[in-house]
PDB file of the backbone (N, CA, C, O) and the ligand in Angstrom, with CONECT records:
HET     ZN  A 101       1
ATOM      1  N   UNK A   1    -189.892 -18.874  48.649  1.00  0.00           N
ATOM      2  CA  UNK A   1    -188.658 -18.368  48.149  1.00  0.00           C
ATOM      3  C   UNK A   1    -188.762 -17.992  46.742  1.00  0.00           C
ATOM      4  O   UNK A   1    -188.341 -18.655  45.793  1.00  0.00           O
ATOM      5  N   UNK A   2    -189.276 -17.026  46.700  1.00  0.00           N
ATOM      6  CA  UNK A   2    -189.259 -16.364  44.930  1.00  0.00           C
ATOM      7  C   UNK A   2    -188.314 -17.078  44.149  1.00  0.00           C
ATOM      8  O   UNK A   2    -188.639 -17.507  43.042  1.00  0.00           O
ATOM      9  N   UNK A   3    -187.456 -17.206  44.500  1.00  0.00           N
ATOM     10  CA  UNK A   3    -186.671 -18.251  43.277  1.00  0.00           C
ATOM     11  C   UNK A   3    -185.748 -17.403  42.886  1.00  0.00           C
ATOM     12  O   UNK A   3    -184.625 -17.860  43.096  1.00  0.00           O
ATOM     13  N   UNK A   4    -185.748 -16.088  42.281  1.00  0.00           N
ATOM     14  CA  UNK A   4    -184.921 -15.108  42.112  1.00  0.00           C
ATOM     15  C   UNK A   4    -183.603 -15.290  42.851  1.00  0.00           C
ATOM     16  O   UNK A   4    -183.464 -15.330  44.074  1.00  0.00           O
ATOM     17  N   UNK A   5    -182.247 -15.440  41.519  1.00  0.00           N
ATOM     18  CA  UNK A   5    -181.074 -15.346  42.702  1.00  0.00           C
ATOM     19  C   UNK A   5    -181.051 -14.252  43.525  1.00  0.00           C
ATOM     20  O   UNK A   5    -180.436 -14.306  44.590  1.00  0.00           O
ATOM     21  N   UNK A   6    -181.837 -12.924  43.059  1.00  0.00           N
ATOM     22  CA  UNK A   6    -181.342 -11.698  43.659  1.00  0.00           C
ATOM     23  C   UNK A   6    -181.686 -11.955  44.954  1.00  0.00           C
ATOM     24  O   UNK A   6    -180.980 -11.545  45.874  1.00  0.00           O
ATOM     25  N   UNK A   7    -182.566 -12.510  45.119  1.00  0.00           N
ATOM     26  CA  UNK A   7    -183.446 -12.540  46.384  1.00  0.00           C
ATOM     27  C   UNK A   7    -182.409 -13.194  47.681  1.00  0.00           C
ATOM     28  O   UNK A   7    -182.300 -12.998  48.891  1.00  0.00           O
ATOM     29  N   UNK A   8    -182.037 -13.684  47.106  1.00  0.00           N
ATOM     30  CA  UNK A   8    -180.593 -14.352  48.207  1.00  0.00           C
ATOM     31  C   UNK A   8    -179.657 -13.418  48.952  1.00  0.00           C
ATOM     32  O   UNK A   8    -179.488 -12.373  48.323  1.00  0.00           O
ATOM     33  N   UNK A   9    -179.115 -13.465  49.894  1.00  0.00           N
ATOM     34  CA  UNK A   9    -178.973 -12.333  50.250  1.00  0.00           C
ATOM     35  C   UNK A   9    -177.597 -13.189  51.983  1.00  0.00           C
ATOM     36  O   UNK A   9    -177.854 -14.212  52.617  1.00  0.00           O
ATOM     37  N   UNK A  10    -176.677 -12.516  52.134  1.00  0.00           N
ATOM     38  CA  UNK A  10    -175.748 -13.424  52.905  1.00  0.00           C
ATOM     39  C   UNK A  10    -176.270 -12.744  54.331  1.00  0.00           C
ATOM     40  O   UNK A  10    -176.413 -11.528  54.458  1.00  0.00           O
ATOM     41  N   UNK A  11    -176.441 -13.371  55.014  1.00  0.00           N
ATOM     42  CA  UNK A  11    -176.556 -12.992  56.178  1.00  0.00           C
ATOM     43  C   UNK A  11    -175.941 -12.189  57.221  1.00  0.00           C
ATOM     44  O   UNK A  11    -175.218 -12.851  57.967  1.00  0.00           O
ATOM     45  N   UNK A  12    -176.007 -11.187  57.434  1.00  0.00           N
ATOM     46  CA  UNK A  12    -174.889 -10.514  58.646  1.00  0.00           C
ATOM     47  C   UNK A  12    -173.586 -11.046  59.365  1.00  0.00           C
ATOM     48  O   UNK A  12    -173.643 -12.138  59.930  1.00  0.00           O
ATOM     49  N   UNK A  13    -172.930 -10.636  59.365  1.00  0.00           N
ATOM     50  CA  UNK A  13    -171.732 -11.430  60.212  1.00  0.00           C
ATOM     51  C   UNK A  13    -171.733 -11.997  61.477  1.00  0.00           C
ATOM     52  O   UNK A  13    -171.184 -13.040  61.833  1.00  0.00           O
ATOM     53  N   UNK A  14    -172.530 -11.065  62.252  1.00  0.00           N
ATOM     54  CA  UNK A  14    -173.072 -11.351  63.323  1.00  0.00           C
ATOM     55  C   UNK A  14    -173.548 -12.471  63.777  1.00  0.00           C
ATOM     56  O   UNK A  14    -173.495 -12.936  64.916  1.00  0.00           O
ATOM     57  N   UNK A  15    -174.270 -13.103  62.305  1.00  0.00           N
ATOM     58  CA  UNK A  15    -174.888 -14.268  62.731  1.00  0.00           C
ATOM     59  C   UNK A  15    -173.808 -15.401  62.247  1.00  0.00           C
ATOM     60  O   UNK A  15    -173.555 -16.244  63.107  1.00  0.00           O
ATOM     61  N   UNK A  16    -173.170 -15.531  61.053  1.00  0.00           N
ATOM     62  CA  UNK A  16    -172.655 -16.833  60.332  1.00  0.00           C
ATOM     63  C   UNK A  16    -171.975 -16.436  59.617  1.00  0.00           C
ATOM     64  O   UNK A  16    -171.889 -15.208  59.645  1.00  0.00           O
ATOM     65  N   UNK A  17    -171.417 -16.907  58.948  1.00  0.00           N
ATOM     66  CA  UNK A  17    -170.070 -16.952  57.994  1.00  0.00           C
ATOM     67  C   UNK A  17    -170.752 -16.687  56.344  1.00  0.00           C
ATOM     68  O   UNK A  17    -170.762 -15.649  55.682  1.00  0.00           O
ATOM     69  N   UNK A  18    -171.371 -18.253  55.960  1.00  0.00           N
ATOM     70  CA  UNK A  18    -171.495 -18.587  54.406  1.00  0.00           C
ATOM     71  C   UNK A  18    -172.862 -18.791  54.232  1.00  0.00           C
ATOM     72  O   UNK A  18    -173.087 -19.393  53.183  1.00  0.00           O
ATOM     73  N   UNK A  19    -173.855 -18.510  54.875  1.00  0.00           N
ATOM     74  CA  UNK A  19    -174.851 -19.331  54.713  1.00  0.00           C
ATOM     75  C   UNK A  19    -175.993 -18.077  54.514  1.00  0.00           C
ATOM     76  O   UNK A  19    -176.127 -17.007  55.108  1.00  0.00           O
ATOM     77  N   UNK A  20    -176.791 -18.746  53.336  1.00  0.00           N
ATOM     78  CA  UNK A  20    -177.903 -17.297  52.584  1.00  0.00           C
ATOM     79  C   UNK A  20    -179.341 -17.949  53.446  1.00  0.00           C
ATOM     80  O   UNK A  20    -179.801 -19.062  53.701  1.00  0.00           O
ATOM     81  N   UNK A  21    -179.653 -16.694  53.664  1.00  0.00           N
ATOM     82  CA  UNK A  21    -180.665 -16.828  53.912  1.00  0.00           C
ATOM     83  C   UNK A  21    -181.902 -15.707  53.057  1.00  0.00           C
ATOM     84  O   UNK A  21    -181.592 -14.600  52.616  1.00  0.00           O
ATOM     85  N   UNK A  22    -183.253 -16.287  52.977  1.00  0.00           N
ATOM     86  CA  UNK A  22    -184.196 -15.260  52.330  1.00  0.00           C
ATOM     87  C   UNK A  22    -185.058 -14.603  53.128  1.00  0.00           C
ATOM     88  O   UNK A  22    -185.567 -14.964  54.190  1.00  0.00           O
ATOM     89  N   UNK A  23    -185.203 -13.361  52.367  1.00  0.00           N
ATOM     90  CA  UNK A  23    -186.266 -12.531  53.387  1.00  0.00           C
ATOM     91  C   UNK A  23    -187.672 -13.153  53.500  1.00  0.00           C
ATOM     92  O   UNK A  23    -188.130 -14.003  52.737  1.00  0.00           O
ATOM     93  N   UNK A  24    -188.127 -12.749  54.283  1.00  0.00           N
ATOM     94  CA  UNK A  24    -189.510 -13.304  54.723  1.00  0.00           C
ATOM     95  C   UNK A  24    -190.508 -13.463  53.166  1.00  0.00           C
ATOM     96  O   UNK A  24    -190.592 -12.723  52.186  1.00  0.00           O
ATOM     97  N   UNK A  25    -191.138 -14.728  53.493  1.00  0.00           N
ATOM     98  CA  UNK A  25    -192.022 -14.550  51.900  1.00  0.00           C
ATOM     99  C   UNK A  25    -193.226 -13.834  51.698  1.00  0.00           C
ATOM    100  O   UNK A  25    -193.970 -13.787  50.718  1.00  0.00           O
ATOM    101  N   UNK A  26    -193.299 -13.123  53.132  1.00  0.00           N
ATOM    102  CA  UNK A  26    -194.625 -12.940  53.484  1.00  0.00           C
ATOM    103  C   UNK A  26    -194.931 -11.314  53.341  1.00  0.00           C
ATOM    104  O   UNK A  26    -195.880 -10.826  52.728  1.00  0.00           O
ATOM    105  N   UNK A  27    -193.629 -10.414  54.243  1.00  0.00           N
ATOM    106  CA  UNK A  27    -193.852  -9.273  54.484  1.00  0.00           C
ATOM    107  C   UNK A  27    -191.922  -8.863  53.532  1.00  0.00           C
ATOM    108  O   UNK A  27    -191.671  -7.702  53.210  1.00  0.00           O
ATOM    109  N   UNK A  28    -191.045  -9.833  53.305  1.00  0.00           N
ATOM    110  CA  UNK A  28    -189.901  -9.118  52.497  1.00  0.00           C
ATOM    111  C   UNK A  28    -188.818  -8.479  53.978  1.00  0.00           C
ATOM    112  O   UNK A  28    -187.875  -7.697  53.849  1.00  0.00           O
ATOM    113  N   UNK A  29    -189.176  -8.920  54.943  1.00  0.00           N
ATOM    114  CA  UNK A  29    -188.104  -8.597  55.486  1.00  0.00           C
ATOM    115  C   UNK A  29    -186.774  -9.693  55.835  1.00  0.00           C
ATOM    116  O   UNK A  29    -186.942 -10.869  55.515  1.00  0.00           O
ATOM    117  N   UNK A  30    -185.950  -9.438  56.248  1.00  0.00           N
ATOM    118  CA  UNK A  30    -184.840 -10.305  56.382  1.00  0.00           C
ATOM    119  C   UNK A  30    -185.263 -11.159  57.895  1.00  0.00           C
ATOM    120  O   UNK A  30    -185.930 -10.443  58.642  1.00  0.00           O
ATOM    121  N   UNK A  31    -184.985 -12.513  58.421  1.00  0.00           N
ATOM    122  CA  UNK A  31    -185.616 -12.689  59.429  1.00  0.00           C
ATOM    123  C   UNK A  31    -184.269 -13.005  60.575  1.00  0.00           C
ATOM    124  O   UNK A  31    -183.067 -13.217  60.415  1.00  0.00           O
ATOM    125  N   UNK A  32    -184.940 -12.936  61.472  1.00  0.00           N
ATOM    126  CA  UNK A  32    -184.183 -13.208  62.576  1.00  0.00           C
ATOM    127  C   UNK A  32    -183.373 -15.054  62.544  1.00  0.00           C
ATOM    128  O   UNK A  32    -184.152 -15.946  62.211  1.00  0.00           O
ATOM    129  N   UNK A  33    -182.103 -15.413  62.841  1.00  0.00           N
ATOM    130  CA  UNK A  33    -181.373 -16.474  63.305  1.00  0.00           C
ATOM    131  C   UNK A  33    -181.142 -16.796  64.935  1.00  0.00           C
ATOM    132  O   UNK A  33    -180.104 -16.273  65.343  1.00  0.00           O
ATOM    133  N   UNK A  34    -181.503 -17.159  65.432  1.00  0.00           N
ATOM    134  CA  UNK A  34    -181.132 -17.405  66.582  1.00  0.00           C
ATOM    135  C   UNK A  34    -180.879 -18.683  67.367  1.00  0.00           C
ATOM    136  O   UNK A  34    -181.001 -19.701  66.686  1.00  0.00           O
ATOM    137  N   UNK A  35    -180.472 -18.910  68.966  1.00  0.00           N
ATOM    138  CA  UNK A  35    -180.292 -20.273  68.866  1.00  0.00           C
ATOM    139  C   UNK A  35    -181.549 -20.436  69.528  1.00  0.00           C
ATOM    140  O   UNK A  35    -182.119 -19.530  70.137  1.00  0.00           O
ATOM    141  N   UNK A  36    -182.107 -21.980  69.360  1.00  0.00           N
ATOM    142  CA  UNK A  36    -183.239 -22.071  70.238  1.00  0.00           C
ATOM    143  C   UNK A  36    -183.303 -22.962  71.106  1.00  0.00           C
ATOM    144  O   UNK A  36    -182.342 -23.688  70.849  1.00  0.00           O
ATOM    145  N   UNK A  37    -183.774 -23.329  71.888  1.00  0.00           N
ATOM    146  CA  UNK A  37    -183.248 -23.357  73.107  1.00  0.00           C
ATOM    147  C   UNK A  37    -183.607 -25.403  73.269  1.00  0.00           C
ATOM    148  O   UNK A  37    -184.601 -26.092  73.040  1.00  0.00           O
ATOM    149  N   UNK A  38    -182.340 -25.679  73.718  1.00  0.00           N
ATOM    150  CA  UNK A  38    -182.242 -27.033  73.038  1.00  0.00           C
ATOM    151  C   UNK A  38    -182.806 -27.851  72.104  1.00  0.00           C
ATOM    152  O   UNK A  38    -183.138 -29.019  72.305  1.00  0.00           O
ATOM    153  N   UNK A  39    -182.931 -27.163  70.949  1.00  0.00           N
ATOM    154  CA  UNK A  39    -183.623 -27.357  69.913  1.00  0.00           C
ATOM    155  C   UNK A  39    -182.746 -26.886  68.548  1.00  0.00           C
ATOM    156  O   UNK A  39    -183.368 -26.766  67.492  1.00  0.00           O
ATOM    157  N   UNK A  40    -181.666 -26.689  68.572  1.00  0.00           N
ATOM    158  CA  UNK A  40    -180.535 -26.304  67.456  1.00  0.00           C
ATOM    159  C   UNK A  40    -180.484 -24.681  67.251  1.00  0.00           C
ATOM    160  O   UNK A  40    -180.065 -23.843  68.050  1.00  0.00           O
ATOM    161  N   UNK A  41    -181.109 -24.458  65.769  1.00  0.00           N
ATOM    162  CA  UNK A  41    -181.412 -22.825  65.050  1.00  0.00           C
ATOM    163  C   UNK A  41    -182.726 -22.712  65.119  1.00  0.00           C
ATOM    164  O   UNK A  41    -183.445 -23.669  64.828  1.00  0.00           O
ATOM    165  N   UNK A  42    -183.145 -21.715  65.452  1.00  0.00           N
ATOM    166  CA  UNK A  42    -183.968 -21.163  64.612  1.00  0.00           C
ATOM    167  C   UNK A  42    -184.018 -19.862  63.642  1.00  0.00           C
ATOM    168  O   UNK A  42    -183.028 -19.136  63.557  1.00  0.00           O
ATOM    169  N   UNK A  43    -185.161 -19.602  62.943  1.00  0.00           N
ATOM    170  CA  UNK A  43    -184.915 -18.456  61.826  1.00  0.00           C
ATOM    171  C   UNK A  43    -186.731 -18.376  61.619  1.00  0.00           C
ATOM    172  O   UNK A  43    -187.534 -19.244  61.275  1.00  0.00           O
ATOM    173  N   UNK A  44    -186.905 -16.995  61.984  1.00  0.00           N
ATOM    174  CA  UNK A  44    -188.369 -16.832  62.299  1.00  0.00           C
ATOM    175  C   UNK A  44    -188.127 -15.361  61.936  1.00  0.00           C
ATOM    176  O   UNK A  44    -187.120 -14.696  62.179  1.00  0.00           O
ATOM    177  N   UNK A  45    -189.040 -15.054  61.423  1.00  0.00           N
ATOM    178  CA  UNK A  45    -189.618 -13.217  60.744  1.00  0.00           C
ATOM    179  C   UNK A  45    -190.140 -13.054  62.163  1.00  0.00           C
ATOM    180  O   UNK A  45    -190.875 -13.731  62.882  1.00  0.00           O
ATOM    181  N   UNK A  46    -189.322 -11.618  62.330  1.00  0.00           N
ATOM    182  CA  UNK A  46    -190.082 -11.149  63.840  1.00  0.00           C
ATOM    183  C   UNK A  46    -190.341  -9.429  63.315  1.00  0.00           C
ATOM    184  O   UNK A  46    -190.019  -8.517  64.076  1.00  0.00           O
ATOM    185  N   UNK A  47    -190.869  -9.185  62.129  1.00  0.00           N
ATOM    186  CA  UNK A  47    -191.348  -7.864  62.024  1.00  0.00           C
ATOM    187  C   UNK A  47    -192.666  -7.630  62.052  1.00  0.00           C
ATOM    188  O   UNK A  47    -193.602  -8.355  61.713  1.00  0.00           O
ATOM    189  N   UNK A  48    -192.640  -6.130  62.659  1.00  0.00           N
ATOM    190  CA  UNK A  48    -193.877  -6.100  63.224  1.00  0.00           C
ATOM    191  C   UNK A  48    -195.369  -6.192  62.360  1.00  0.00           C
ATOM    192  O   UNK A  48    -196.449  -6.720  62.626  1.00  0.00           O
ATOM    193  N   UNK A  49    -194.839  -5.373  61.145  1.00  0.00           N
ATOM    194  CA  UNK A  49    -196.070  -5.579  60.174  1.00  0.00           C
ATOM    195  C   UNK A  49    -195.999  -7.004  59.671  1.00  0.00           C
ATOM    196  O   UNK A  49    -196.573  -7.075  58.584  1.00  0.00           O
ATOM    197  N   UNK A  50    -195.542  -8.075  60.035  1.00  0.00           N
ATOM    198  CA  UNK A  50    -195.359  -9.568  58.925  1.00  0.00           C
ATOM    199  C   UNK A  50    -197.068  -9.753  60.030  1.00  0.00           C
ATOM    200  O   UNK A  50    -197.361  -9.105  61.034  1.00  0.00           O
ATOM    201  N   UNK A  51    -197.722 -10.640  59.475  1.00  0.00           N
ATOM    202  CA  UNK A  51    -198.902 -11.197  59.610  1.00  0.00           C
ATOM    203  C   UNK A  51    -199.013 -12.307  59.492  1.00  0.00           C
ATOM    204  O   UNK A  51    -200.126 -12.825  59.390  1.00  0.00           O
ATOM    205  N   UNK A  52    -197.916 -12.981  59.473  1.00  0.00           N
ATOM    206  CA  UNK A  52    -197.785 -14.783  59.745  1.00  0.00           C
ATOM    207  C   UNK A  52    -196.337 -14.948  60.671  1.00  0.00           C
ATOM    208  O   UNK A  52    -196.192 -15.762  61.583  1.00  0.00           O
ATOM    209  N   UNK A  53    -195.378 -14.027  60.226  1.00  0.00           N
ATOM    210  CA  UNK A  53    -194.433 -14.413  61.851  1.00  0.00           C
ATOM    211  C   UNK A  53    -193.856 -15.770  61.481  1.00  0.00           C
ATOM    212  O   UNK A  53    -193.261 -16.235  62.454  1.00  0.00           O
ATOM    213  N   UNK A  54    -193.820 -16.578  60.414  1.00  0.00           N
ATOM    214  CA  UNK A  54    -193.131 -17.662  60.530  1.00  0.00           C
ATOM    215  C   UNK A  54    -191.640 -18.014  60.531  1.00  0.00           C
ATOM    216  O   UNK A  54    -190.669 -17.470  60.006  1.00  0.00           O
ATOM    217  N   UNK A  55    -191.806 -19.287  61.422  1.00  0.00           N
ATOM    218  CA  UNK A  55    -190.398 -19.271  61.853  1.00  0.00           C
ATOM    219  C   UNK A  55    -189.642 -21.155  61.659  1.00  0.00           C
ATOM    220  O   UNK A  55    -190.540 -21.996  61.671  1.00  0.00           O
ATOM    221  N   UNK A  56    -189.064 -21.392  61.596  1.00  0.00           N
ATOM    222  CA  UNK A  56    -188.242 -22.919  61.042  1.00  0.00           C
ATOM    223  C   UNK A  56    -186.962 -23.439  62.084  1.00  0.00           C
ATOM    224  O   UNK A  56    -186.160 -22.594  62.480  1.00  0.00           O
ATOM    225  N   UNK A  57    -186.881 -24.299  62.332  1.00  0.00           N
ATOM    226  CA  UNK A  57    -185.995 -24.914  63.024  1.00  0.00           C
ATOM    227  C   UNK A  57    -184.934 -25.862  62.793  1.00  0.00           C
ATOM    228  O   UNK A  57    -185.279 -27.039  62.689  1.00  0.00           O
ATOM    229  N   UNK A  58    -184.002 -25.647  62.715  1.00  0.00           N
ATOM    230  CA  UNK A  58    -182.618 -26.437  62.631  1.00  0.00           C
ATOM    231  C   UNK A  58    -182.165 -27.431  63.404  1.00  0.00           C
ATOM    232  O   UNK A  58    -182.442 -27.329  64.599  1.00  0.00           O
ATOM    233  N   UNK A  59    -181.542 -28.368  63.060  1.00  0.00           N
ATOM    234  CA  UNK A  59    -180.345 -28.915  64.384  1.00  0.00           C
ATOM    235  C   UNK A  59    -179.325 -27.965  64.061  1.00  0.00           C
ATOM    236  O   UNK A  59    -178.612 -27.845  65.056  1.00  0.00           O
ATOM    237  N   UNK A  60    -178.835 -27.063  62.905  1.00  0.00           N
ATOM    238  CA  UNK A  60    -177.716 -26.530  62.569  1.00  0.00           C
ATOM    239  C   UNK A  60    -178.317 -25.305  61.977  1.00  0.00           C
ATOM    240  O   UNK A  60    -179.440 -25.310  61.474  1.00  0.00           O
ATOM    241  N   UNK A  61    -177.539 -24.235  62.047  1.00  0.00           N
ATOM    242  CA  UNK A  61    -178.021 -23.041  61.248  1.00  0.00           C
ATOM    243  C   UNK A  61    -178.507 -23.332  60.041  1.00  0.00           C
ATOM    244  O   UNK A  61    -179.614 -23.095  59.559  1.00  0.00           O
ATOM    245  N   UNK A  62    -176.725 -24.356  59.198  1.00  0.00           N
ATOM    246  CA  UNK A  62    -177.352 -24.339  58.103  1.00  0.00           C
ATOM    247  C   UNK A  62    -178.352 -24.743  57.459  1.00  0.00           C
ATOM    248  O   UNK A  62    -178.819 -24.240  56.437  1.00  0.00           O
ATOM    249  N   UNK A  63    -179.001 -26.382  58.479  1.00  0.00           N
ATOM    250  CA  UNK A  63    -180.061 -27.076  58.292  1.00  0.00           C
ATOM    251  C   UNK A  63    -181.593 -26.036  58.581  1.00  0.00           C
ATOM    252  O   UNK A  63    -182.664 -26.316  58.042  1.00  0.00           O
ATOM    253  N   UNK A  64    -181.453 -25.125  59.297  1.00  0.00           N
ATOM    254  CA  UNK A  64    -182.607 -24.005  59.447  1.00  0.00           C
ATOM    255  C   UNK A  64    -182.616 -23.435  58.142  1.00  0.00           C
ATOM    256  O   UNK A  64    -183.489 -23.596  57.290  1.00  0.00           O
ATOM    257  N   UNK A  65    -181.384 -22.632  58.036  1.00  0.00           N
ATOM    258  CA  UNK A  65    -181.463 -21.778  56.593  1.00  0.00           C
ATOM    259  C   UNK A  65    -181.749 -22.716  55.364  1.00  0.00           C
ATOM    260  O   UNK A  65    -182.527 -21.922  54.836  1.00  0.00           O
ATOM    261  N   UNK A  66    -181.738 -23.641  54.602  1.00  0.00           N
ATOM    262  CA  UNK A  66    -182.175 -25.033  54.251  1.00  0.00           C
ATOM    263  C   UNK A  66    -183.851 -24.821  53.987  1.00  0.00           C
ATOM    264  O   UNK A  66    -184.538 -24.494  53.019  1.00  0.00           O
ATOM    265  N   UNK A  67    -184.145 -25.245  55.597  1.00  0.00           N
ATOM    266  CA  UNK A  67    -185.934 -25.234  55.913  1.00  0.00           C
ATOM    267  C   UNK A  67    -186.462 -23.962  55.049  1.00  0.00           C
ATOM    268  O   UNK A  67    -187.162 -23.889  54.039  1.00  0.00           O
ATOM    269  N   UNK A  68    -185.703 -22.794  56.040  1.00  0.00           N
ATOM    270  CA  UNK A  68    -186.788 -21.684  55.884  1.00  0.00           C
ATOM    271  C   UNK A  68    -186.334 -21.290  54.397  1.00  0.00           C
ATOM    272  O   UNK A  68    -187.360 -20.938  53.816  1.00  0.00           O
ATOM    273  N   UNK A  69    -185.261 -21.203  53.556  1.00  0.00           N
ATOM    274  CA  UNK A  69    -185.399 -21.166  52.159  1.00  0.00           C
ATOM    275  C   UNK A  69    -186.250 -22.308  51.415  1.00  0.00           C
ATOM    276  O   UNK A  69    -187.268 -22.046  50.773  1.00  0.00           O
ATOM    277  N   UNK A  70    -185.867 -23.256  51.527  1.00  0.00           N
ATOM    278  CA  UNK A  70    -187.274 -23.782  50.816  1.00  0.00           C
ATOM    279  C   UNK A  70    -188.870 -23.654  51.341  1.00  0.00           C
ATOM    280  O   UNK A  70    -189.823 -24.063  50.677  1.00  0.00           O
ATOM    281  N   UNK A  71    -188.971 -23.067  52.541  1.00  0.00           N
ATOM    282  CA  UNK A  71    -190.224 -22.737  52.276  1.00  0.00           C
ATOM    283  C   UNK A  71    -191.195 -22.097  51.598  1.00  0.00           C
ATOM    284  O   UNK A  71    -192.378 -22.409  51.457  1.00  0.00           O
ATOM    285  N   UNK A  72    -190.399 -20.880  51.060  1.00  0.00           N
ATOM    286  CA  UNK A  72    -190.875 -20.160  49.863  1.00  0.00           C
ATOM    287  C   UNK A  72    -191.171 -20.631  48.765  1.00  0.00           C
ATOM    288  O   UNK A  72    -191.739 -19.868  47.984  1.00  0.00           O
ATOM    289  N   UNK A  73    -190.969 -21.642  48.451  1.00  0.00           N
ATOM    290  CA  UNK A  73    -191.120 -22.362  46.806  1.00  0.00           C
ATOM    291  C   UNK A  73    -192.718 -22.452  47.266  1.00  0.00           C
ATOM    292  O   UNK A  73    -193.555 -22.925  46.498  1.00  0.00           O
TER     293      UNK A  73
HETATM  294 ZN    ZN A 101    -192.486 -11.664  57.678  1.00  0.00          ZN2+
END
């Protein structure tokens, strides 16, 4: 997570209300939220040029968005 506030960025409506999520640290794209399958959130980069594809898991969105923002540090 570059650290940069700019870098923060609110997530689509589609997915959630309040909760930021960061673009991929890898390739800069915004990543996918979804639910996973009795396993809470997940939030995983699914673009095609990313070259690591990583992805983080929640009991709660917000506890995903949480994970996968601090993974960037
Ligand atoms: Zn990526």
């Amino acid at each position: 997570m570059t650290v940069a506030l700019q870098d923060f960025r609110t997530i689509n409506s589609r997915r959630a209300t309040n909760i930021l999520v960061l673009d991929c640290p890898f390739c800069g794209e915004p990543p996918e939220v979804s639910a996973a399958s009795g396993q809470g959130v997940s939030i995983a980069c699914t673009a095609q040029e990313c070259y690591v594809h990583p992805s983080v898991v929640g009991p709660t969105e917000k506890d995903a968005a949480l994970l996968w923002n601090r993974r960037r540090r």
